[in-house]
C-alpha positions in Angstrom: 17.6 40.8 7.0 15.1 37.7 6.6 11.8 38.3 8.2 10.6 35.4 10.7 8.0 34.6 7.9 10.9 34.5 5.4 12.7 31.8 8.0 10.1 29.7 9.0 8.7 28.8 5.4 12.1 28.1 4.1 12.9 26.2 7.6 9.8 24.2 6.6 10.6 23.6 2.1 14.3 22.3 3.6 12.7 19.7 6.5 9.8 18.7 4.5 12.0 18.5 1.4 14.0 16.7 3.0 11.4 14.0 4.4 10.7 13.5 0.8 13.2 13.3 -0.6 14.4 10.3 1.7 10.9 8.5 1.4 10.7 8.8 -2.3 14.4 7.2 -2.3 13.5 4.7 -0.4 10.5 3.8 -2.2 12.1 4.0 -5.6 14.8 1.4 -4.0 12.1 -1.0 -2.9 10.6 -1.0 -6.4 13.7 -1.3 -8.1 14.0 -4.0 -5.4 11.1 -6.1 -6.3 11.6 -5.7 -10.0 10.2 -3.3 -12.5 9.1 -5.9 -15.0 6.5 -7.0 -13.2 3.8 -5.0 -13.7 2.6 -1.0 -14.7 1.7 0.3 -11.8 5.3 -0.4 -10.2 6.5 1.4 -13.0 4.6 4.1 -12.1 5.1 4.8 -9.0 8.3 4.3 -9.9 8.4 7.0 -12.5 6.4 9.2 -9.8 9.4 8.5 -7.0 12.3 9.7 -9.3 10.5 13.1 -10.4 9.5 13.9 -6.6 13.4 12.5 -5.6 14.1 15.3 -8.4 11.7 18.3 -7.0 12.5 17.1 -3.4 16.1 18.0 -4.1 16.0 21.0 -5.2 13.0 22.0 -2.5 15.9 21.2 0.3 18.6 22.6 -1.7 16.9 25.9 -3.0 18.0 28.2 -0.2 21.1 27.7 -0.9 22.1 27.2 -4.5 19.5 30.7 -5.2 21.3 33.8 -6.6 22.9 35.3 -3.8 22.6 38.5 -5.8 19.0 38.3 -5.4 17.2 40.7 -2.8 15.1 38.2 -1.4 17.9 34.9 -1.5 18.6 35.8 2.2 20.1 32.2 2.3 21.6 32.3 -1.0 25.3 31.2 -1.9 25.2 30.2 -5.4 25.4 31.7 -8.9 23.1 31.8 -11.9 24.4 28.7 -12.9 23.8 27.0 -9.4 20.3 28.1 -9.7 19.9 27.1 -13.1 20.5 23.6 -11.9 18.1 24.1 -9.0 15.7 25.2 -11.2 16.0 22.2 -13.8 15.6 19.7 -11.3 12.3 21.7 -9.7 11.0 21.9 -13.6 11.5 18.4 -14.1 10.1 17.2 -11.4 7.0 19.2 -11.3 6.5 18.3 -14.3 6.6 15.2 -14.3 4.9 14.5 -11.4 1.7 15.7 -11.9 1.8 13.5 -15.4 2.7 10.2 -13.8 0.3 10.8 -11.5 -2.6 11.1 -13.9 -1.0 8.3 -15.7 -1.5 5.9 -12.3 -5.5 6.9 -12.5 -5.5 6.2 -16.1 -3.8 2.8 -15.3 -6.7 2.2 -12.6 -9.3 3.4 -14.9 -8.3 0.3 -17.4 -7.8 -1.9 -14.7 -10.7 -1.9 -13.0 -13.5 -0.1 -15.6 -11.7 -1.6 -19.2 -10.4 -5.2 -17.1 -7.6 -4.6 -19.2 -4.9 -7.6 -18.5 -1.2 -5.6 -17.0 0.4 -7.3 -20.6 -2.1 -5.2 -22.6 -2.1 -1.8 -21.0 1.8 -2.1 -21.1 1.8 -2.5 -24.7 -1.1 -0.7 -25.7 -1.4 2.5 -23.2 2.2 2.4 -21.0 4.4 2.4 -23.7 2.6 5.8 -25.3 2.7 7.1 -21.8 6.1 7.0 -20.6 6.9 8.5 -24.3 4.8 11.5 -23.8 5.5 12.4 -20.5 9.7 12.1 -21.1 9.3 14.3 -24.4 7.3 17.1 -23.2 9.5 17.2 -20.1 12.7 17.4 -21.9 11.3 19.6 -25.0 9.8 22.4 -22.2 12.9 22.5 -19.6 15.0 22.0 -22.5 13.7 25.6 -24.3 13.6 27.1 -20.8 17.2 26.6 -20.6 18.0 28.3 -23.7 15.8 31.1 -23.2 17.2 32.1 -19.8 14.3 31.3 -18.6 15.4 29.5 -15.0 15.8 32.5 -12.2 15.1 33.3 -8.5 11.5 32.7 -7.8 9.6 35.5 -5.4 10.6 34.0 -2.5 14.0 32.9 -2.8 13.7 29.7 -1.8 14.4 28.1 -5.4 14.4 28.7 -8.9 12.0 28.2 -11.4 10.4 30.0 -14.5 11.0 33.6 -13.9 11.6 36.9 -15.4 14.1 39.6 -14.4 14.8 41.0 -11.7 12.7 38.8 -9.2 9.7 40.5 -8.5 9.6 43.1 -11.0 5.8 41.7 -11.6 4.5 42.0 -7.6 6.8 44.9 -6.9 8.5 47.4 -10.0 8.2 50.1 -7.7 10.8 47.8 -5.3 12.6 45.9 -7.7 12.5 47.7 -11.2 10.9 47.4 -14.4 10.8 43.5 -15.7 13.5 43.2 -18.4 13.1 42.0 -22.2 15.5 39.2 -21.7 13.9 36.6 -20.6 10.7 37.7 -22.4 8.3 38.2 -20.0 5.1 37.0 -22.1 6.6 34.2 -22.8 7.8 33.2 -19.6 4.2 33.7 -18.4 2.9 31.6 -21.1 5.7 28.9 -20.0 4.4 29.1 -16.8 0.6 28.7 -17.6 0.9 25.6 -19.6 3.4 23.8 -17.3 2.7 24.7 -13.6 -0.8 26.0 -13.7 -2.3 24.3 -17.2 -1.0 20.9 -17.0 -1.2 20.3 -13.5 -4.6 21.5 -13.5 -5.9 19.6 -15.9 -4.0 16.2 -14.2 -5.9 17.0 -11.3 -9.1 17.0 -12.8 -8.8 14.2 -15.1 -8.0 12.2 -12.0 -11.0 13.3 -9.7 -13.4 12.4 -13.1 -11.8 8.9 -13.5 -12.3 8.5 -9.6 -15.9 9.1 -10.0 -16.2 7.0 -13.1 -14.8 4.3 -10.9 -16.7 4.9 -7.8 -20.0 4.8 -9.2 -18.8 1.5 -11.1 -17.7 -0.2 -7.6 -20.8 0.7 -6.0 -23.4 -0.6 -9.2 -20.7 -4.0 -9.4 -21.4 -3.8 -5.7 -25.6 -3.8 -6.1 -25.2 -6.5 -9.0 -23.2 -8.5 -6.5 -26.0 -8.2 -3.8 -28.9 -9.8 -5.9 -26.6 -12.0 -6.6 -25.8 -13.3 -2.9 -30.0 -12.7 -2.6 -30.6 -15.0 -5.5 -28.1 -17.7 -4.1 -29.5 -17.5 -0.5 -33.4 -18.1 -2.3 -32.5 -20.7 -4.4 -30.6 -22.5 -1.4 -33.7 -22.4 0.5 -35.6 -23.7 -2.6 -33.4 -26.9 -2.5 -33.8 -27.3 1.5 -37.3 -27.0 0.9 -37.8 -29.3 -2.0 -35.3 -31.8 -1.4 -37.6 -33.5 1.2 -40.2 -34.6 -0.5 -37.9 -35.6 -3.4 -36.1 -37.8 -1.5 -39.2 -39.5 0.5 -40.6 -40.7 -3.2 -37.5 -41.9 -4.3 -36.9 -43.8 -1.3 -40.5 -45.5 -1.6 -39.6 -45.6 -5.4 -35.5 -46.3 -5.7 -34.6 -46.7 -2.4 -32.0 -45.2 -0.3 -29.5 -45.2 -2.7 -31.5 -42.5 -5.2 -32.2 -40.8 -1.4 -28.1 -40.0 -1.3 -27.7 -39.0 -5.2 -30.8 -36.5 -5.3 -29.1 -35.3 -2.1 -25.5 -35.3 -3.7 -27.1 -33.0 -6.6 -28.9 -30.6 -4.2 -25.4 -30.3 -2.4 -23.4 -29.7 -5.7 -25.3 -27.1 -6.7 -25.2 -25.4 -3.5 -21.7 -25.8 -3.2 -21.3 -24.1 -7.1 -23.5 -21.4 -6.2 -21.1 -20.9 -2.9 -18.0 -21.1 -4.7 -19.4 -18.2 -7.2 -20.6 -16.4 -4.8 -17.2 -16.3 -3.0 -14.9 -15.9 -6.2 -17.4 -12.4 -6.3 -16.7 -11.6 -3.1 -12.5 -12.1 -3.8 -12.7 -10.2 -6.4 -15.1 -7.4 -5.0 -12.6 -7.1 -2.1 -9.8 -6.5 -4.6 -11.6 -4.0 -6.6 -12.1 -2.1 -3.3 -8.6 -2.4 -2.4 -7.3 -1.1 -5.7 -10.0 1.8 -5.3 -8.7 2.5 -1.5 -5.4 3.2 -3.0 -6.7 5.0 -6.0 -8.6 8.0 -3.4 -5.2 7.9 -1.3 -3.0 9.1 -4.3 -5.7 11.2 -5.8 -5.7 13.0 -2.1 -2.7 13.6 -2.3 -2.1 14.6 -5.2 -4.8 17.2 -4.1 -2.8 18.2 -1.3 0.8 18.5 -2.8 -1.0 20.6 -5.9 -4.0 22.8 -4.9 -2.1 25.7 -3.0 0.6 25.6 -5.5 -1.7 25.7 -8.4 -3.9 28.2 -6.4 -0.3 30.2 -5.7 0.8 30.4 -9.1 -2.5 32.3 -10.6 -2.5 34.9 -8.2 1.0 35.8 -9.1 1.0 35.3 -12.7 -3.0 36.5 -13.6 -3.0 39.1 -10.3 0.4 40.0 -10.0 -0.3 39.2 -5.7 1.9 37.4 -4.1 0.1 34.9 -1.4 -0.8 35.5 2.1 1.6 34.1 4.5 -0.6 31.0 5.6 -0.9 30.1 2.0 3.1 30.1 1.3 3.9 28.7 4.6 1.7 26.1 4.5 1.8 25.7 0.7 5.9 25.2 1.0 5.2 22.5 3.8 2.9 20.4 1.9 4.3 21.1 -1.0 7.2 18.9 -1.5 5.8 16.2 0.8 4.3 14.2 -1.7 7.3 11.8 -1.9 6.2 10.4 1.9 2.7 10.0 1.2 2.8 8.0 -1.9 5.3 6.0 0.5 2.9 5.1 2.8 0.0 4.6 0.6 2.3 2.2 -1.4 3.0 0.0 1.4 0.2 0.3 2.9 -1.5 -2.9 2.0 1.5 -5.3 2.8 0.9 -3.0 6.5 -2.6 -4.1 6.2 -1.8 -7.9 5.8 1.1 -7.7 8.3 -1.8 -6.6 10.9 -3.3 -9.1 9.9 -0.7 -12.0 10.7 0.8 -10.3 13.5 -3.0 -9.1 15.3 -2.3 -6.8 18.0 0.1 -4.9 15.7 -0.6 -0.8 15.2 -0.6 0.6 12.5 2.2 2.7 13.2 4.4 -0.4 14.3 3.3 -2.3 10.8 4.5 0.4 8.7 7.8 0.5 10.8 8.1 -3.6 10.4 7.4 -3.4 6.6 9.7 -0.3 6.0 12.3 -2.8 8.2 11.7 -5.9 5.7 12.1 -3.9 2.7 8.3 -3.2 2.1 7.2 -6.6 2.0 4.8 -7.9 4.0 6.3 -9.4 7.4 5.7 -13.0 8.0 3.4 -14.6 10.7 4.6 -15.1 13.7 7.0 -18.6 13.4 9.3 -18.6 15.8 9.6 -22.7 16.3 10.3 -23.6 12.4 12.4 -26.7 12.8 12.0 -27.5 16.8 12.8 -30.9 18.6 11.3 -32.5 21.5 12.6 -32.4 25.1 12.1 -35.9 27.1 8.8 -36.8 27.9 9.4 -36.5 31.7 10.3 -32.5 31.1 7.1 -31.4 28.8 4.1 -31.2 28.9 2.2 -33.4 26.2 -1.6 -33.7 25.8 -2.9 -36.0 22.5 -4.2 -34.8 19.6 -6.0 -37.6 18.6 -7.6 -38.2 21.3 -9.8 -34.7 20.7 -12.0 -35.7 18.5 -12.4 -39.6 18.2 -12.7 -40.0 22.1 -14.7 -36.8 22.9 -16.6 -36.2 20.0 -15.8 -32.4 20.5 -14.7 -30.5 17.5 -11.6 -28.7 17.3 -11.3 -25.0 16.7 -8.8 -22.4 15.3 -8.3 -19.2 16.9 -6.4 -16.3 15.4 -3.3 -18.7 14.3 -2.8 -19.9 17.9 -3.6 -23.5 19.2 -6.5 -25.8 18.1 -8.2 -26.1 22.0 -11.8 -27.6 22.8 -14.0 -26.6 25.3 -11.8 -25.7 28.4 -14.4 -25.5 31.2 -14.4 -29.1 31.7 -12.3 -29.6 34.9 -9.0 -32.3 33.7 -5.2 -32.4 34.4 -3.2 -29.4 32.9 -1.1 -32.1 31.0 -4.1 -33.0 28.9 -3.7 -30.7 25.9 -7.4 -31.2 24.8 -8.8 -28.8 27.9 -6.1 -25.8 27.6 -7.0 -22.9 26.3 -5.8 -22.2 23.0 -3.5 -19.8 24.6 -1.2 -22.0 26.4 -0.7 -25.2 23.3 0.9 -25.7 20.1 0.5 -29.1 17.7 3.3 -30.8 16.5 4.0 -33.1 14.1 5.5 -36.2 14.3 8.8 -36.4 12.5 12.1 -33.5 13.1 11.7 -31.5 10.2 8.5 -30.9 11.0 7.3 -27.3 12.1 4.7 -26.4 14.7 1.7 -25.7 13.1 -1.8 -25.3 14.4 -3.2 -28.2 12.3 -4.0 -31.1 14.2 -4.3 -33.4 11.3 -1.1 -35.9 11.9 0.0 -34.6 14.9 1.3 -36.3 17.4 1.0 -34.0 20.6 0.7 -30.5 22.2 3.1 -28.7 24.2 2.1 -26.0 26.2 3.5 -22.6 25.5 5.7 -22.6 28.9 7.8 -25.4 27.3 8.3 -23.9 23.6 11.0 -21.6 24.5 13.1 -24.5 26.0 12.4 -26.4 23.1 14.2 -24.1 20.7 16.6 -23.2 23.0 17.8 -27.2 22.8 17.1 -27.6 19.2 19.1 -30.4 17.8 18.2 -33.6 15.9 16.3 -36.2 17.4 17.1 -39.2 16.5 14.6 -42.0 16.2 14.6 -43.6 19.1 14.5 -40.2 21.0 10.8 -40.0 18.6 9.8 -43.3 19.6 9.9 -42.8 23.5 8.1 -39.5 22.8 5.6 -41.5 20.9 5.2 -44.0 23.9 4.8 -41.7 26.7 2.2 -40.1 24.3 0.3 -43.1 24.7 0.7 -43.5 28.3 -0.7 -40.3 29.1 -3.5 -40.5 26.9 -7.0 -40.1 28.0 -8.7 -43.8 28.3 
């Protein structure tokens, strides 16, 4: 009879297989979505979604399709073959896995360390890649197959590499002597090179190009400082010296050579600004990539290290683990399909907080998962609106803002261009609302709302917008005309 411990890990490889299995589907849709042509690194986390949709499947399956003639298949209702097909999906998978996942550092490593263009790795490095990791995946399952190698692992849960009986190497004094057939040695070997060897050694080459990396983000980072030091000193250098410049040439040239030594001071400063914030672009998109580097190299951690850790104390040790180490190895396990979902999509959560502030994190991922892991758009309700009758909204002038006030206008997290509302006027003046209760428009039907007030020919206050789409329909010209004159006649003198 099952033990509780028996249950409760393989009640946790079926749920969190399961979770994985679903997430790596979906993201492997929403690539396939966007289009693999476009560049490696879909590609790869591509190639990274199918092998964990592989070893996710059998995870949740592997109770079940086990030898049921195994001792320890307590769940078991398949055959030898059944288990061989568990087993080749597990193999594949894991590994394959492991190898696209050291292929997405590599790609990061020529990315960011080599500037290599997407065109070049693809032809020079991908290509190679993709090769390798297909032919050593099909070569090793493909012997393991003949060789009889694919059986009941130790804790019947799924099949893998194993010798016969399961658990003749923990337990011969239980189970029996191991039998020649599948060799055992070589089974071991098999074992050591794919699951313990291999994975291994991704791991580490990962964690080493991650440091490479690191260290060259934070020197690009210290080259960038001096940099935005040297541009602030020289900008004070032109303040300082463009005074006394510009007093001898006006006794000298007049006021003309005044505005071009002026003009010449200001283009350089502008050049030095527009460098400065190229840099700072492109420092903000080295950082990005890097976040999302340390996520999938985490994770890869996590899905690995107990495995890995699990595999050496059966195969050198001949222990099996302790339960904590099983249970908790078989729930993170197969959950690696979920966490390189959400660190993919991540960023397009990132700028969907962004457009939509207020927005949790929890709620982004939810609307990006919804809109097919794009990014969502900014809030737009009102894209082809018309206007109401003058008598029944609210209108304020736009114009009148700056050339009657002299009060500069200001742009608030994407809502309504407002001036300094402390000044006591009429709430049908748009220029004293807060920025909370006006849009722009701009002239003309098509138009959208936007929050530029550049060519606009009025605000309405937010207690009006909803009517206004609700009535959307064309307005015909004259309709804009009497909107334009009541504009006028309830424009500030």
């Amino acid at each position: 009879m099952a033990s509780l411990q028996w249950k409760t890990s393989a009640v946790l490889q079926i749920s969190s297989g399961a979770v994985s299995f679903i997430c790596s589907s979906s993201l492997a849709y929403m690539i396939k979505a966007k289009g693999l042509k476009k560049n490696p690194y879909r590609r790869l986390i591509f190639g990274i979604s199918v092998a964990d949709i592989m070893q996710s499947l059998s995870m949740m399956l592997g109770p079940i399709m086990v030898d049921s003639s195994v001792p320890m298949a307590f769940w078991g209702l398949g055959n030898k073959h059944t288990c061989r097909l568990n087993g080749l999906l597990f193999t594949f998978g894991n590994t394959a896995s492991p190898m696209y996942s050291c292929g997405l550092s590599i790609y990061y490593y020529f990315k960011l360390y080599k500037k290599m263009t997407n065109e070049r790795f693809a032809r020079n490095v991908e290509r190679w890649m993709h090769a390798i990791i297909i032919t050593f995946t099909v070569a090793t399952n493909g012997y393991a197959l003949a060789s009889n190698f694919l059986n009941t692992s130790i804790t019947g849960t799924y099949c893998v590499y194993a010798v016969l009986p399961t658990g003749c190497r923990q337990r011969p004094d239980l189970f029996g002597e191991c039998s020649s057939s599948p060799d055992p040695e070589s089974v071991k070997i098999l074992v050591l090179v794919t699951m313990v060897f291999l994975q291994f050694t991704c791991l580490v080459i990962a964690i080493l190009l991650l440091a490479l990396l690191l260290w060259k983000i934070v020197a690009s980072e210290r080259i960038f400082s001096s940099k935005v030091l040297e541009s602030q000193q020289e900008t004070n250098r032109n303040e300082s010296s463009t005074p006394k410049a510009t007093e001898e040439n006006i006794q000298s040239a007049g006021l003309v050579q005044k505005q071009s030594v002026s003009l010449r001071s200001q283009s350089s400063t502008n050049r030095d600004e527009d460098q400065v914030s190229g840099d700072t672009m492109a420092g903000a998109y080295r950082q990005e990539m890097m976040a999302q580097l340390i996520l999938y190299s985490i994770t890869f951690f996590l899905s690995y290290f107990l495995y890995i850790l699990g595999q050496l104390l059966v195969l050198l040790f001949q222990k099996i683990p302790t339960k904590t180490h099983l249970i908790i190895g078989q729930f993170l396990f197969p959950l690696q399909g979920l966490f390189n979902m959400l660190i993919f999509i991540r960023p397009a959560v990132r700028v969907t907080r962004l457009r939509r502030p207020g927005t949790s994190w929890l709620k982004g991922y939810y609307l990006v998962i919804k809109n097919g892991g794009e990014a969502v758009a900014e809030n737009q309700p009102f894209l082809a609106p018309t206007y109401k009758t003058p008598s029944s909204v609210k209108f304020g002038v736009a114009e009148a803002i700056d050339s009657k006030f002299g009060l500069s206008v200001n742009d608030v997290s994407n809502e309504c261009m407002y001036v300094d509302s402390s000044q006591e006027l009429s709430r049908n003046n748009a220029a004293f609302n807060s920025s909370e209760e006006w849009h722009y428009v701009k002239g003309g039907s098509t138009d959208k709302i936007n929050h530029d007030h550049e060519n606009a020919i009025a605000c309405i206050h937010h207690d009006d917008l909803d009517a206004i789409v609700e009535d959307s329909k064309e307005v015909s010209e004259d309709e804009e005309n009497s909107i334009g004159n009541s504009i006028n006649e309830t424009s500030i003198n």
